[in-house]
PyMOL Python script that loads the backbone (N, CA, C, O; Angstrom):
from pymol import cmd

cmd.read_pdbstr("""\
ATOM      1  N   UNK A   1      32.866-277.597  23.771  1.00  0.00           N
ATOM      2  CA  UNK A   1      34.261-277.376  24.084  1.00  0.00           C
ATOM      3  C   UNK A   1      34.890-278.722  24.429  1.00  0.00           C
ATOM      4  O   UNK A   1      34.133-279.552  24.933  1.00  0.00           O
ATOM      5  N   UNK A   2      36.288-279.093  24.213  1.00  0.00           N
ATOM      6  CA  UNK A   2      37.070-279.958  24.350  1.00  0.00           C
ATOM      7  C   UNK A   2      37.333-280.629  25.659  1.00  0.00           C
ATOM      8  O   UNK A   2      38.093-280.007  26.402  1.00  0.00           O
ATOM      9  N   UNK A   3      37.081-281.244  25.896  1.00  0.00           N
ATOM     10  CA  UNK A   3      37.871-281.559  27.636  1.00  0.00           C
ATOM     11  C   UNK A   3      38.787-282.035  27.740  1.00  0.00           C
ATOM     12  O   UNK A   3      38.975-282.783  26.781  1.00  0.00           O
ATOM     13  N   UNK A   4      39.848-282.045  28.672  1.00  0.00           N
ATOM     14  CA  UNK A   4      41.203-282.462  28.613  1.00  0.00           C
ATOM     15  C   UNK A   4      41.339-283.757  28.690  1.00  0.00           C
ATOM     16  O   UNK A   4      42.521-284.085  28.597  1.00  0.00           O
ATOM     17  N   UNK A   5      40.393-284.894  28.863  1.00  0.00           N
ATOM     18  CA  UNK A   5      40.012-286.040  28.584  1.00  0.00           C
ATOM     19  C   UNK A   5      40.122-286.588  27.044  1.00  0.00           C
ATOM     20  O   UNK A   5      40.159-287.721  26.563  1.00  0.00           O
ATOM     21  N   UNK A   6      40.160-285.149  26.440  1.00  0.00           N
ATOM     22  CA  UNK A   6      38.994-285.788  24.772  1.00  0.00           C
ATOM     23  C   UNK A   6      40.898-285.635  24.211  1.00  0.00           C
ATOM     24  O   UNK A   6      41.277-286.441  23.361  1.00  0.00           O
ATOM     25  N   UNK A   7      41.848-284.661  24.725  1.00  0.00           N
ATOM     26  CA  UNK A   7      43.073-284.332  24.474  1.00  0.00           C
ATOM     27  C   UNK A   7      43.628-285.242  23.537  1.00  0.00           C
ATOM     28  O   UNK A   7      42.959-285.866  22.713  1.00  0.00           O
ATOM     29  N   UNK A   8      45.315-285.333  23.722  1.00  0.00           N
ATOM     30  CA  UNK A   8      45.889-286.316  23.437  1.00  0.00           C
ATOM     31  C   UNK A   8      46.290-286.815  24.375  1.00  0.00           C
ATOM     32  O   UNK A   8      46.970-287.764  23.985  1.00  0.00           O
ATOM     33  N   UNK A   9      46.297-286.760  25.636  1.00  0.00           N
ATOM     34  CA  UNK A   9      46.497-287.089  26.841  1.00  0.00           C
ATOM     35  C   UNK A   9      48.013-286.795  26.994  1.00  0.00           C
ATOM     36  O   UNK A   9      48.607-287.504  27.806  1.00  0.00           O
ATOM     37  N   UNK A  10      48.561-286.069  26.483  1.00  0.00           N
ATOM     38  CA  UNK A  10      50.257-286.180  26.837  1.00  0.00           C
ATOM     39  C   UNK A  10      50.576-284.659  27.736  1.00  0.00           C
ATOM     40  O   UNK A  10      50.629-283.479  27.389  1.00  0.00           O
ATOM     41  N   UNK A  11      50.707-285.200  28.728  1.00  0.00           N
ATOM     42  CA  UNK A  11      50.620-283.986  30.028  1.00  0.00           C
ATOM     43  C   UNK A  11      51.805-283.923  30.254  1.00  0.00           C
ATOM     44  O   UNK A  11      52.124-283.061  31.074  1.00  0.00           O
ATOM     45  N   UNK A  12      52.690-284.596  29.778  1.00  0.00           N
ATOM     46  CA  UNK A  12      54.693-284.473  30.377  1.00  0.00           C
ATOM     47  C   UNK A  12      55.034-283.416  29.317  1.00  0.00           C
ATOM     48  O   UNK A  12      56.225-283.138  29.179  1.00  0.00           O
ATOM     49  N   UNK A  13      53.886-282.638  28.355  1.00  0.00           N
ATOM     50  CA  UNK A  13      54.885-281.740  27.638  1.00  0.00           C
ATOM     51  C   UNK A  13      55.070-280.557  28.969  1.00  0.00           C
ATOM     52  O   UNK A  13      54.598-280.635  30.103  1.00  0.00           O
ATOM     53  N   UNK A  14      55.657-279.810  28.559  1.00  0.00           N
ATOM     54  CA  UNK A  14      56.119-278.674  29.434  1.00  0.00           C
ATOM     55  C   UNK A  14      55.139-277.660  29.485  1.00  0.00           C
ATOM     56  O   UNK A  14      54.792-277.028  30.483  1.00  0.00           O
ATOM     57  N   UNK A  15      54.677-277.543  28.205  1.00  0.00           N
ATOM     58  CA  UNK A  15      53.414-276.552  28.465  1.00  0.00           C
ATOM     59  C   UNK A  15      52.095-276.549  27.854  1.00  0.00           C
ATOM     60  O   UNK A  15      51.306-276.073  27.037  1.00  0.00           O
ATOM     61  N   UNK A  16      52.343-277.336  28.718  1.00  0.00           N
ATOM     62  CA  UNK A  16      50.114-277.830  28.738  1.00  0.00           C
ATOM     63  C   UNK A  16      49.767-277.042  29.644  1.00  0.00           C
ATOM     64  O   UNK A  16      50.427-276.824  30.660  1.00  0.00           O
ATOM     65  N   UNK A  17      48.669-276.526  29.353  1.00  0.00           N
ATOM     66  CA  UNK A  17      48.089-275.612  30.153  1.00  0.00           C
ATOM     67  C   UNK A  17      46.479-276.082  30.668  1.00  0.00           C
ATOM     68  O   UNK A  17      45.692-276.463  29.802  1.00  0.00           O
ATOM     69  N   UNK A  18      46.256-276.055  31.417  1.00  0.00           N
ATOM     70  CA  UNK A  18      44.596-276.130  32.175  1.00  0.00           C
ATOM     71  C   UNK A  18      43.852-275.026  31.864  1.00  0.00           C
ATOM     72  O   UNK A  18      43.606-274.327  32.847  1.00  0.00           O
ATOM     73  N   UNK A  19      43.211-274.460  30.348  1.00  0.00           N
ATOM     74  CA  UNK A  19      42.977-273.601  30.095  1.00  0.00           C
ATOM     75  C   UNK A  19      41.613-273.168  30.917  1.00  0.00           C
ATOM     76  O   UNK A  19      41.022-272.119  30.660  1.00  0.00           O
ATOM     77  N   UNK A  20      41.136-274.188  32.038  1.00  0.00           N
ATOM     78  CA  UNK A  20      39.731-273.859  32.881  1.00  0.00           C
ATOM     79  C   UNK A  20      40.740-272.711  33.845  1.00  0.00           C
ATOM     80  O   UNK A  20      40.648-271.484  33.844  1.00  0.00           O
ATOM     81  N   UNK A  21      41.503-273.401  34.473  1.00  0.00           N
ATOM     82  CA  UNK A  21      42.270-273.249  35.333  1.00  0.00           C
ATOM     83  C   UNK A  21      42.900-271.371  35.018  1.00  0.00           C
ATOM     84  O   UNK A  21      42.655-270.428  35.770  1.00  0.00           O
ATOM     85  N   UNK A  22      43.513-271.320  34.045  1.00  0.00           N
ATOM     86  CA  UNK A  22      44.159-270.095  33.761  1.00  0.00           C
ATOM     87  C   UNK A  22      42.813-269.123  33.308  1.00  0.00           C
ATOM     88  O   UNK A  22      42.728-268.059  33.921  1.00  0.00           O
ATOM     89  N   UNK A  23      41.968-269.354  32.486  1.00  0.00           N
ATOM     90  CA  UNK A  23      40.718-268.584  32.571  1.00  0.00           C
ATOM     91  C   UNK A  23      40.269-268.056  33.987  1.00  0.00           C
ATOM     92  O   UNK A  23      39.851-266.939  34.294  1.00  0.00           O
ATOM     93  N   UNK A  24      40.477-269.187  34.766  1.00  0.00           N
ATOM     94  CA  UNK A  24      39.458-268.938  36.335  1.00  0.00           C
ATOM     95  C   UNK A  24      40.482-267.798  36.665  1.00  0.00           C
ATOM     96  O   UNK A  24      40.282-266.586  36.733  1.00  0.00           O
ATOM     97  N   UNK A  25      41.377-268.356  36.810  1.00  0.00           N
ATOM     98  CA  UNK A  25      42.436-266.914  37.366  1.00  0.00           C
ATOM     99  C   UNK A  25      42.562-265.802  36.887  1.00  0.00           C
ATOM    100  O   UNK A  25      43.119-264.903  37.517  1.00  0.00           O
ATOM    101  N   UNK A  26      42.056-265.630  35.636  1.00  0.00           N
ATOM    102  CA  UNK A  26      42.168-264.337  34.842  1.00  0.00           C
ATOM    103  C   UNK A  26      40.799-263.047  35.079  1.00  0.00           C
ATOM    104  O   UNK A  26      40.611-261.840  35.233  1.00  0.00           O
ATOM    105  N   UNK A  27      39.925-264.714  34.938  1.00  0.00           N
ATOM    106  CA  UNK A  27      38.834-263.550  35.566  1.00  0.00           C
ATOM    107  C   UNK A  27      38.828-262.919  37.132  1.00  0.00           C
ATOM    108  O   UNK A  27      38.214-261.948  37.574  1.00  0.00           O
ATOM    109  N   UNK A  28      39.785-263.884  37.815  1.00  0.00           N
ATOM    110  CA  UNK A  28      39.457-263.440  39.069  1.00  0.00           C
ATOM    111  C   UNK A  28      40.665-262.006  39.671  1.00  0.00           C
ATOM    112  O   UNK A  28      40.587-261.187  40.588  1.00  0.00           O
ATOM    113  N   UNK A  29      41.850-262.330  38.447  1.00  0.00           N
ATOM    114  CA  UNK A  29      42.516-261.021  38.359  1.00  0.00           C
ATOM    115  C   UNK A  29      41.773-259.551  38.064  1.00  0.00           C
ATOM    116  O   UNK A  29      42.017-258.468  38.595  1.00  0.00           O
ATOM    117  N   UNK A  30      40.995-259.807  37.259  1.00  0.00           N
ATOM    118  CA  UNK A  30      40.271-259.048  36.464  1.00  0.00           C
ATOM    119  C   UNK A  30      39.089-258.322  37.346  1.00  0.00           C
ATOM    120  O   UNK A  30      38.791-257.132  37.242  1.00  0.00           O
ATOM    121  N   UNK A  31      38.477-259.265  38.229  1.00  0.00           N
ATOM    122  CA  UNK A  31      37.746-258.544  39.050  1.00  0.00           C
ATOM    123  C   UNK A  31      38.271-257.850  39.944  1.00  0.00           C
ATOM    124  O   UNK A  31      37.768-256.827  40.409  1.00  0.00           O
ATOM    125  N   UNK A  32      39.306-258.324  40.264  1.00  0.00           N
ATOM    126  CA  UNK A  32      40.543-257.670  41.765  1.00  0.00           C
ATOM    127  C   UNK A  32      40.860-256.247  40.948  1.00  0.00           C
ATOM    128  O   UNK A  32      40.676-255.238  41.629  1.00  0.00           O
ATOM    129  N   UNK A  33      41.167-256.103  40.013  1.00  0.00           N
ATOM    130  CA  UNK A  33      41.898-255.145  39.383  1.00  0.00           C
ATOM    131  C   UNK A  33      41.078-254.236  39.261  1.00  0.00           C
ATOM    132  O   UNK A  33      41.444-253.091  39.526  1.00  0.00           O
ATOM    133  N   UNK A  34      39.575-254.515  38.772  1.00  0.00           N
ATOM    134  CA  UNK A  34      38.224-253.964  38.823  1.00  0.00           C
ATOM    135  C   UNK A  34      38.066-252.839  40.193  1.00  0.00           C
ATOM    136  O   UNK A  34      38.162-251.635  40.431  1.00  0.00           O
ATOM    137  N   UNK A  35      37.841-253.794  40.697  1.00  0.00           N
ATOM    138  CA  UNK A  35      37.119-253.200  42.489  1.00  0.00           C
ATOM    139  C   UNK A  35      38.857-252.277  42.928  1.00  0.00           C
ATOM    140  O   UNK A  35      38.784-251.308  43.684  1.00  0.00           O
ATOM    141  N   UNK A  36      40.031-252.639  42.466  1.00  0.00           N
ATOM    142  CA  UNK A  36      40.851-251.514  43.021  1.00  0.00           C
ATOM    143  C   UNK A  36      40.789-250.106  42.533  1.00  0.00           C
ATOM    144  O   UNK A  36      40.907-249.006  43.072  1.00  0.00           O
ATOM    145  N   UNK A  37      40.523-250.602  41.118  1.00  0.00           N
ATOM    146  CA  UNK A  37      40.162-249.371  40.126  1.00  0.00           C
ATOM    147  C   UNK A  37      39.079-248.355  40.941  1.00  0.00           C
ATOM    148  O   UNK A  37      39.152-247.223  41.421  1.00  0.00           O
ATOM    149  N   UNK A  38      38.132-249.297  40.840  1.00  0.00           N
ATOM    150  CA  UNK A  38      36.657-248.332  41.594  1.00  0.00           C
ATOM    151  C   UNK A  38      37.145-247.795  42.880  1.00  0.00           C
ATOM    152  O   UNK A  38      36.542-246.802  43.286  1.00  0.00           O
ATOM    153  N   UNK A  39      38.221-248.296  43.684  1.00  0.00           N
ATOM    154  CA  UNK A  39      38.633-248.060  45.088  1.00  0.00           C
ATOM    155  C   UNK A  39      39.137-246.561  45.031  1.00  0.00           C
ATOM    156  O   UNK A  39      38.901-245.529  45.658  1.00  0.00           O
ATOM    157  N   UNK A  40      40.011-246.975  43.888  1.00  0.00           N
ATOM    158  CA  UNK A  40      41.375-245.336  43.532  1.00  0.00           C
ATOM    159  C   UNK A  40      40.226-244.268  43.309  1.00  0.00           C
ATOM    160  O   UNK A  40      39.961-243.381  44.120  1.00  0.00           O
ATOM    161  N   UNK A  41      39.501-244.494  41.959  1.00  0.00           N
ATOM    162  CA  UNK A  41      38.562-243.587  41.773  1.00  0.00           C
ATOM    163  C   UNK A  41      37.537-243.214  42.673  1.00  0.00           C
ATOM    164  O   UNK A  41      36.710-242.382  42.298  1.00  0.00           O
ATOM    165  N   UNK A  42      37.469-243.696  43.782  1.00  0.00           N
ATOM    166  CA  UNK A  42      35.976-242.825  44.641  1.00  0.00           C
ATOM    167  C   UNK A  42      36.505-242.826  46.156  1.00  0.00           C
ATOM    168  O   UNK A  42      35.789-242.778  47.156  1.00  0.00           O
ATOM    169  N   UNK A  43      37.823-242.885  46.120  1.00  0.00           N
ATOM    170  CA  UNK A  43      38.859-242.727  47.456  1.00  0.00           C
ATOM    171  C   UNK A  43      38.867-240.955  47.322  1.00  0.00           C
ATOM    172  O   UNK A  43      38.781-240.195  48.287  1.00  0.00           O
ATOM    173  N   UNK A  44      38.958-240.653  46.269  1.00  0.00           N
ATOM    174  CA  UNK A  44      39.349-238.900  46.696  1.00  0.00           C
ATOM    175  C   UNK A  44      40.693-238.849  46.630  1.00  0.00           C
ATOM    176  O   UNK A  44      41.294-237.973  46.007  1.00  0.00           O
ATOM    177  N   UNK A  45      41.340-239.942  47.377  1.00  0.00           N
ATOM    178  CA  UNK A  45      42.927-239.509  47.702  1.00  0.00           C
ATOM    179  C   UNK A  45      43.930-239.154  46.301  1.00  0.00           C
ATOM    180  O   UNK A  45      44.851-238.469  46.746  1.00  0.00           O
ATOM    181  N   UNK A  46      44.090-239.313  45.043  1.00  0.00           N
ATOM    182  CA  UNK A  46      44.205-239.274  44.296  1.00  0.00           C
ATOM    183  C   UNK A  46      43.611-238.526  43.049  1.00  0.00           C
ATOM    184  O   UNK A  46      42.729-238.952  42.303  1.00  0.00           O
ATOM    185  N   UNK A  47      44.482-236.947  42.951  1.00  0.00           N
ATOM    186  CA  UNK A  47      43.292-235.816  42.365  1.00  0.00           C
ATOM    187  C   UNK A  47      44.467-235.942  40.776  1.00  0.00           C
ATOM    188  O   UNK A  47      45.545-235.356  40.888  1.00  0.00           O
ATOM    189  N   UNK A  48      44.243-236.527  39.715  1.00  0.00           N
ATOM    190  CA  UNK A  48      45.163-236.417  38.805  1.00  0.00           C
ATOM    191  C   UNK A  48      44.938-234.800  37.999  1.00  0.00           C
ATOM    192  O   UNK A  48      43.712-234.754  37.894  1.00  0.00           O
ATOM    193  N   UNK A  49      45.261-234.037  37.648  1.00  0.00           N
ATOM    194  CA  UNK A  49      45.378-232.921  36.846  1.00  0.00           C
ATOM    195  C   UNK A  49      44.513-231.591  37.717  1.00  0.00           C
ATOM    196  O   UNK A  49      43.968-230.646  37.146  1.00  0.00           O
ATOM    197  N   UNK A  50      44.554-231.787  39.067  1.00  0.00           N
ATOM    198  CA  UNK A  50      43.809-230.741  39.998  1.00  0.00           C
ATOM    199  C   UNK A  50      44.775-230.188  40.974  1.00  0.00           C
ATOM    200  O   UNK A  50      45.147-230.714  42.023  1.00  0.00           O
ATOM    201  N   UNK A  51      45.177-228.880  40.398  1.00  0.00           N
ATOM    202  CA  UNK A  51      45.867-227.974  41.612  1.00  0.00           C
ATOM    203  C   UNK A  51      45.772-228.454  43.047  1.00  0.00           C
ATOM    204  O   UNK A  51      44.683-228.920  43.381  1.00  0.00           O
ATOM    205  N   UNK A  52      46.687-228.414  43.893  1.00  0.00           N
ATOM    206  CA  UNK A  52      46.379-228.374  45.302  1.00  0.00           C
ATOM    207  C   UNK A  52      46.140-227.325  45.777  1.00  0.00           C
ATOM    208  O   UNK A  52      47.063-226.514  45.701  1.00  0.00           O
ATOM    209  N   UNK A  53      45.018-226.917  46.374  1.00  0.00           N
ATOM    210  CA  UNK A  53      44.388-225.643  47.217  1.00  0.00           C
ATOM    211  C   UNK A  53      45.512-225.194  48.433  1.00  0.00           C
ATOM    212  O   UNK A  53      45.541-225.623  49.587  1.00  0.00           O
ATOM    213  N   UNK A  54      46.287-224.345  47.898  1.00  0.00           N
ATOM    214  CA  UNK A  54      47.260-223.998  49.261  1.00  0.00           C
ATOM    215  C   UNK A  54      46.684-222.608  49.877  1.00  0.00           C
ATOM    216  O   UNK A  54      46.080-221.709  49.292  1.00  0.00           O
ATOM    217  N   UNK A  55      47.116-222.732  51.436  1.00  0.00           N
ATOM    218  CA  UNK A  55      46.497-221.585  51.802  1.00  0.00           C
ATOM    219  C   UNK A  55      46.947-220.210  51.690  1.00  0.00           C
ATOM    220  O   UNK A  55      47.977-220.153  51.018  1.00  0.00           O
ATOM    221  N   UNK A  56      46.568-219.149  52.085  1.00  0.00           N
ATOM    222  CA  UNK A  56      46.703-217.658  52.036  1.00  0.00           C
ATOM    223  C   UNK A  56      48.065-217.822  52.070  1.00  0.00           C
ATOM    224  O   UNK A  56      48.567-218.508  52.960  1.00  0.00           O
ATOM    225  N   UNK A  57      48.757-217.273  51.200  1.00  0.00           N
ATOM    226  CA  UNK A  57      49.885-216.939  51.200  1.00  0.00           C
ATOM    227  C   UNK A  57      50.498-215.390  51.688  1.00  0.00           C
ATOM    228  O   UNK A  57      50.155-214.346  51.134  1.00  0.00           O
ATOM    229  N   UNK A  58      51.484-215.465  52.852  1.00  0.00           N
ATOM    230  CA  UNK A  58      51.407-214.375  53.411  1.00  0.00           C
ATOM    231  C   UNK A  58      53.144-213.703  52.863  1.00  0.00           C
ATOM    232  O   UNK A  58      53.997-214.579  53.005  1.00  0.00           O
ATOM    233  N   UNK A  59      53.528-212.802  52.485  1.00  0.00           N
ATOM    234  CA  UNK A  59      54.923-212.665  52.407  1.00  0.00           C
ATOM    235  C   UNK A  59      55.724-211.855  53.715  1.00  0.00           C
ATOM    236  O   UNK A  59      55.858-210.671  54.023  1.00  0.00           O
ATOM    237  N   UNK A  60      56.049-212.802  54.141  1.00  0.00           N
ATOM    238  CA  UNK A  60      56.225-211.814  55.685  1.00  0.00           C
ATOM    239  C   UNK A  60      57.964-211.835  55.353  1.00  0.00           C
ATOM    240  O   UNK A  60      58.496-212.696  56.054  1.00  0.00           O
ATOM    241  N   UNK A  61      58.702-211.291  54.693  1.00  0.00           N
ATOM    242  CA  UNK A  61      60.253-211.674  54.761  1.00  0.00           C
ATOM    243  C   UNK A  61      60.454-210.778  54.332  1.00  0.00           C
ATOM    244  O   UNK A  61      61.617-210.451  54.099  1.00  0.00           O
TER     245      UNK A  61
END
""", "prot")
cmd.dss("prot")
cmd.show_as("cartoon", "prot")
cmd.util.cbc("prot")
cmd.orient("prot")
C-alpha cells in the first residue's frame, strides 16, 4: 500500500483525505453501531411485531 509520503505531496488540495485516518474511524463507527445493535436486541425493551399483553379486561360501564 501507498504511503502518504510515496503521494504527490500536495496537501493544500481541499480534499485529501488520510485514508488510515478515515478507515480507523469507520471501523470504530462500525463497532459502536455493532454493540448498540446487540444492546437493542437483548434489552427486551423493544418487542417489534408482538402484541402488548394487556390485562383482564373488565366492562364495568
Amino acid at each position: 500500500m501507498a504511503d502518504v509520503s510515496d503521494l504527490s505531496g500536495d496537501t493544500s488540495n481541499r480534499f485529501f483525505y488520510d485514508y488510515e485516518y478515515v478507515r480507523r474511524g469507520g471501523l470504530i463507527f462500525a463497532a459502536i453501531a455493532f454493540v448498540v445493535g446487540l444492546l437493542v436486541i437483548f434489552s427486551g425493551r423493544f418487542r417489534c411485531g408482538r402484541k402488548k399483553q394487556l390485562g383482564a379486561m373488565t366492562d364495568d360501564l
